[in-house]
N, C-alpha and C positions, 0 to 999 in steps of 0.2 A: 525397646519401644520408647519412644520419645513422646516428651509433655511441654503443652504450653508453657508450663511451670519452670522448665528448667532453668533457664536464664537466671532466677533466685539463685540458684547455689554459686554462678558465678559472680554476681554481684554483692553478696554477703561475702566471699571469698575477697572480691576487694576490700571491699569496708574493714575488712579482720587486719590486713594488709598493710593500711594505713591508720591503726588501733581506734576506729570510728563504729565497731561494734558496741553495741549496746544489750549487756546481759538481763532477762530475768533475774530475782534474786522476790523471795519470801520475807516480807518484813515485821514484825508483829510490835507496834506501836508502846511504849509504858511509859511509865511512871516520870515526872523529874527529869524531862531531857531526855530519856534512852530512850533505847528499841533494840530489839535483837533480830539478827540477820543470820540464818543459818548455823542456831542455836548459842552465838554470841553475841554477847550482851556488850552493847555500846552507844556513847553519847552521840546523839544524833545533831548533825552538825549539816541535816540536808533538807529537812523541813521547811514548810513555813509558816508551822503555827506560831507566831512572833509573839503572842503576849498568851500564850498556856491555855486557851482559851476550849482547846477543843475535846479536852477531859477533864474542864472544871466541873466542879460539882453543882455549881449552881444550874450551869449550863446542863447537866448530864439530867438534873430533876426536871428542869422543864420537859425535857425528849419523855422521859418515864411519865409523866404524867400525861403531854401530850399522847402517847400510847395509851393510856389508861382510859382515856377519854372515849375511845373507839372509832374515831377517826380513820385509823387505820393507818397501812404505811406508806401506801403509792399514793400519789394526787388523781390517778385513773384516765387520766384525756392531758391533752391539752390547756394551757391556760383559755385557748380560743372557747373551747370548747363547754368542759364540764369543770376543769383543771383548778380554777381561779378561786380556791374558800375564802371564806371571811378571813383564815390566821395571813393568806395569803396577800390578802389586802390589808392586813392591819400591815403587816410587814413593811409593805411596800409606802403606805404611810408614816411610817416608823424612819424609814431610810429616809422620807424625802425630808421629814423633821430632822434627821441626822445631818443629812448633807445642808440645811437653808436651802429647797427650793420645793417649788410649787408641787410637783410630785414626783415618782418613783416607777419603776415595771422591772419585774424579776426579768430572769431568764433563767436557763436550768444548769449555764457556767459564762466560767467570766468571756472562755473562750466566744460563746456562741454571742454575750451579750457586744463585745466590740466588732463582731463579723455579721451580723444583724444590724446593729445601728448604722455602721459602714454604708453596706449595702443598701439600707433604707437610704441615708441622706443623698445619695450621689451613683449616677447614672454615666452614660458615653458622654452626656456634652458637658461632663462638669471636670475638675481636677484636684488633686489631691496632694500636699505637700506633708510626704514621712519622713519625721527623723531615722536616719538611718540603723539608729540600735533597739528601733521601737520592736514591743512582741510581736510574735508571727501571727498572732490574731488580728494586728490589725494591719499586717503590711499583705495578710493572705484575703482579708475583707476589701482591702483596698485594688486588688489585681484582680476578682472575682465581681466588683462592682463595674468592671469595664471603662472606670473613668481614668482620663492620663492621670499617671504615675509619678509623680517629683519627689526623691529621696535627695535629702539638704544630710550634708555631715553633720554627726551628731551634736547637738546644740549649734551651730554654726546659724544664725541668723542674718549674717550680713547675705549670706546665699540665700536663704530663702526670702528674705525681704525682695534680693534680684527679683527670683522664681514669682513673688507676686506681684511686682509691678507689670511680668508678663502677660498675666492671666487675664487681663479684662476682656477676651472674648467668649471667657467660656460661661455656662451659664450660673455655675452655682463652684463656692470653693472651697474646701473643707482640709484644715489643718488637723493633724493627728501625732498626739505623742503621749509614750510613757509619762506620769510625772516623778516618781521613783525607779530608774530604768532596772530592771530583776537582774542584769549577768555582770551589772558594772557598779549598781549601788550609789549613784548617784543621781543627782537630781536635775528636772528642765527648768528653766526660766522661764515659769508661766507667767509671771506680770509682763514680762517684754512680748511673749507670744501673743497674749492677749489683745496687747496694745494695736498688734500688729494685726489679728484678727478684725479688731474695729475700725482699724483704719482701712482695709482692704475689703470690707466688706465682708468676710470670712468668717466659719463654724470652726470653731476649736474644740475637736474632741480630749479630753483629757482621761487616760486608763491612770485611772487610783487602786491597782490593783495591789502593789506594795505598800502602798503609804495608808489603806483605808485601817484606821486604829492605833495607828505608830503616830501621825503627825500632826500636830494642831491642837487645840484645847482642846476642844472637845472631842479630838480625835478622829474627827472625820476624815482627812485628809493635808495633804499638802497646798489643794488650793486655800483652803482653812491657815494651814500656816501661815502660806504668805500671802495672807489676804487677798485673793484675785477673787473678784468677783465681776461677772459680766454677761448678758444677755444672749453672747455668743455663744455661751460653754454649753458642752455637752460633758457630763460629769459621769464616766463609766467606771463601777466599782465590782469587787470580787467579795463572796462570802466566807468562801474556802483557806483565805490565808490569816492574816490577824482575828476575823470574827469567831474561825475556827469549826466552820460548817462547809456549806458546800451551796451554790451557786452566782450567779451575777445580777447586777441590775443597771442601771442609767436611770440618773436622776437629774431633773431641769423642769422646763417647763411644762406644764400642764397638756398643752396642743402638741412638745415634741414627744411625748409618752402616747400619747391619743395617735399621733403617727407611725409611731412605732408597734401599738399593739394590732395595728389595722394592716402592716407591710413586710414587719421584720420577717422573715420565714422561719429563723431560729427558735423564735418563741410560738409561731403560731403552728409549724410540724414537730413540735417536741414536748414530750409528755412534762409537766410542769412539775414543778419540785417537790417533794414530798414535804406535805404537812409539816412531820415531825422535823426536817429539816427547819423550817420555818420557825419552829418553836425553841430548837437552836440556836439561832440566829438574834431572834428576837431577844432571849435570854443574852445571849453574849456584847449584842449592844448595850443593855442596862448595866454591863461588867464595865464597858470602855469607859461609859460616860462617869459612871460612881469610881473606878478606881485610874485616877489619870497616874497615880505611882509608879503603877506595872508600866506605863511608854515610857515616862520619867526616865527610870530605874531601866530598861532595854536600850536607851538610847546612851545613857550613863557607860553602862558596860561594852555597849559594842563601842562604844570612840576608845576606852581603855583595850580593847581587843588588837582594834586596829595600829593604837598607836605603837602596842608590843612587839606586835609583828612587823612592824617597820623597824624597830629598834631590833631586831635579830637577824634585819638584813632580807627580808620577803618585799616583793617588789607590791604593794597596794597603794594604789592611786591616794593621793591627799583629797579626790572628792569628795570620797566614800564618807556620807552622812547618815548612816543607818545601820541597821541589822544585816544588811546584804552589803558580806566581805571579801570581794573578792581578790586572790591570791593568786598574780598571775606567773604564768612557770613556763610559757612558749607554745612547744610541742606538745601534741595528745599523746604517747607516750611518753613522756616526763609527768603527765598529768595523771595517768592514767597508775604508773610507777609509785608516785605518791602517794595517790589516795590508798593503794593497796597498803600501802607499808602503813598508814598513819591509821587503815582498820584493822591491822595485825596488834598495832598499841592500842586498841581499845575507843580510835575517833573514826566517826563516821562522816566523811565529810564528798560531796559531791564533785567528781571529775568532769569539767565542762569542757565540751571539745567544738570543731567543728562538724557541722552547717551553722550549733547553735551560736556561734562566736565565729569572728573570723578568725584565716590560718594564720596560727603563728603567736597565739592570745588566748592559747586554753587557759585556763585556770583552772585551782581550786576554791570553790563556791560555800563559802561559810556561812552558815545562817543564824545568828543569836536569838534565843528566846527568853523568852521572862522566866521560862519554866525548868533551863539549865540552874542546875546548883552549881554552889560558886566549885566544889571537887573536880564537877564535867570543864569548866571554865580553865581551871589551874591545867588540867588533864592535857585539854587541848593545845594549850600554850605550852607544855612541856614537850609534846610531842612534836610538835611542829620544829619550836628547836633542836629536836635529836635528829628528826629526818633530815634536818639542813645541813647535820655536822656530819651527816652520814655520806654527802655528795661524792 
């Protein structure tokens, strides 16, 4: 008897075929850098709690207290709705002080917050110019908005400057890019993009999704670093990675948050964040801003990471300005080959294949934290030379 369903097994059968399977695996998060994966214990080098943030203790007392309070643990609706408490708002005020601007609106991930604002700003008669290695959030927001599509190579602005002297007939133009791209670790040219925004008339959305807590004095972000600031921006950040909790927001101006809470569908069908996340959050900001050491000190160690791994002969880009290292090796089996071997020595480190990369560009995807001891550090650098000598 035959099933709708069958066709799965033979299209998992390809994917297996061209080593693009993707396994479950159990992971139980601890202490200092590790976590153990099927009852071994190893430095976890796949993360992206970047600055320790998401079992600090200070962080951890706010949650316990926030539970103690009785609150409770769901938010119960909607932000539209019932969703929306006071910690939720303090939050959301909190970020907009974080980022400098007028204000702030969660959403319940970074995912939902860049595929919500998308689709709010732009419509069929508008157009939309993606960098090409931007996240699938916002290149899946941007094809789901129904507005033309323009993907410029990545960083390549002589192209998209083309693509905007095209556009004057459409109604509304909305630029969108990573500002820390996550699979390449490197960074965009927000003051040129900028520029370019204001001259054309154009919305620049910027996903601060790696950079929010890593870059800039106060650690807001990368527009923060290099000073871009403009009436243009749309400033969309993540809770779940440096802050070490779990949701998204966008922050800007006052009337585009007011737009946003009235259209986004993301935030107005989805149950709103839970409280105690919020009290996380909240906690974990007062960490960024009191101890700017922990970026310092992340940023220190991974440019020392990177430059070792190029002294042993690993092919990683000279862009790479951050925590996110990536180590490219070609093929998804080669990549796939690696990572096993380098969790057999005791590193965990993530195999990136394609759809998320293009063919031919897998890497291995290193992630630095504040929260690695320097033993996980040495660990990892030791193995990565053995696997190379292993070839």
């Amino acid at each position: 008897m035959t099933s709708p369903f069958d066709w799965i097994a033979d299209e998992l059968h390809s994917l297996e075929e061209r080593s693009l399977v993707r396994a479950r695996r159990k992971v139980q998060p601890l202490s200092g850098g590790r976590c153990e994966v099927d009852g071994q214990v190893l430095w976890n080098f796949s993360g992206n709690d970047y600055l320790g943030l998401a079992d600090d203790p200070v962080v951890m007392t706010a949650v316990k207290n926030e539970l103690k309070s009785g609150t409770g643990v769901g938010a119960r609706a909607s932000a539209l709705v019932t969703g929306h408490t006071p910690l939720h708002s303090k939050l959301e005020e909190r970020l907009a002080e974080f980022k400098g601007t007028e204000a702030a609106i969660l959403f319940p991930t970074g995912f939902a917050a860049n595929f919500g604002t998308v689709t709010s700003l732009v419509g069929p008669e508008d157009v939309i110019f993606c960098d090409r290695l931007n996240h699938a959030s916002l290149i899946d927001g941007a094809r789901h908005s129904r507005a033309r599509f323009r993907v410029y190579p990545h960083c390549e602005l002589s192209t998209l400057r083309k693509e905007l002297e095209k556009s004057g007939d459409f109604r509304r133009r909305l630029i969108v890019t990573d500002s820390l791209f996550s699979m390449d670790g490197d960074v965009a040219p927000l003051s040129d993009l900028a520029k370019l925004a204001e001259e054309f008339d154009a919305m620049l959305l910027v996903d601060e999704a790696h950079a929010t807590g890593v870059f800039g004095e106060r650690g807001s972000g990368l527009l923060e670093a290099q000073q871009v600031k403009s009436e243009n921006i749309v400033s969309v950040g993540t809770l779940s990675k440096a802050v070490g909790a779990q949701g998204g927001f966008v922050a800007g101006s006052r009337i585009l948050c007011d737009w946003l809470w009235n259209t986004s569908r993301t935030s107005m069908f989805s149950t709103a964040l839970s409280p105690v996340l919020c009290a996380a959050a909240l906690a974990a900001l007062e960490r960024i801003q009191n101890q700017p050491r922990r970026r310092r000190d992340l940023l220190s160690r991974s440019e020392s990471i990177k430059l070792q791994l190029q002294s042993q002969g690993w092919t990683v880009p000279e862009s790479v300005v951050g925590p996110i290292i990536p180590v490219i090796v070609g093929e998804a089996e080669r990549a796939i080959h690696l990572a096993t071997e380098l969790q057999t020595l005791g590193v965990l480190v993530a195999a990136i294949r394609p759809p998320t990369v293009s063919k031919g560009t897998a890497r291995l995807r290193i992630s630095i934290s504040s929260a690695h001891e320097e033993a996980g550090l040495r660990c990892l650098l030791e193995n990565f030379h053995k696997v190379r000598g292993n070839r």
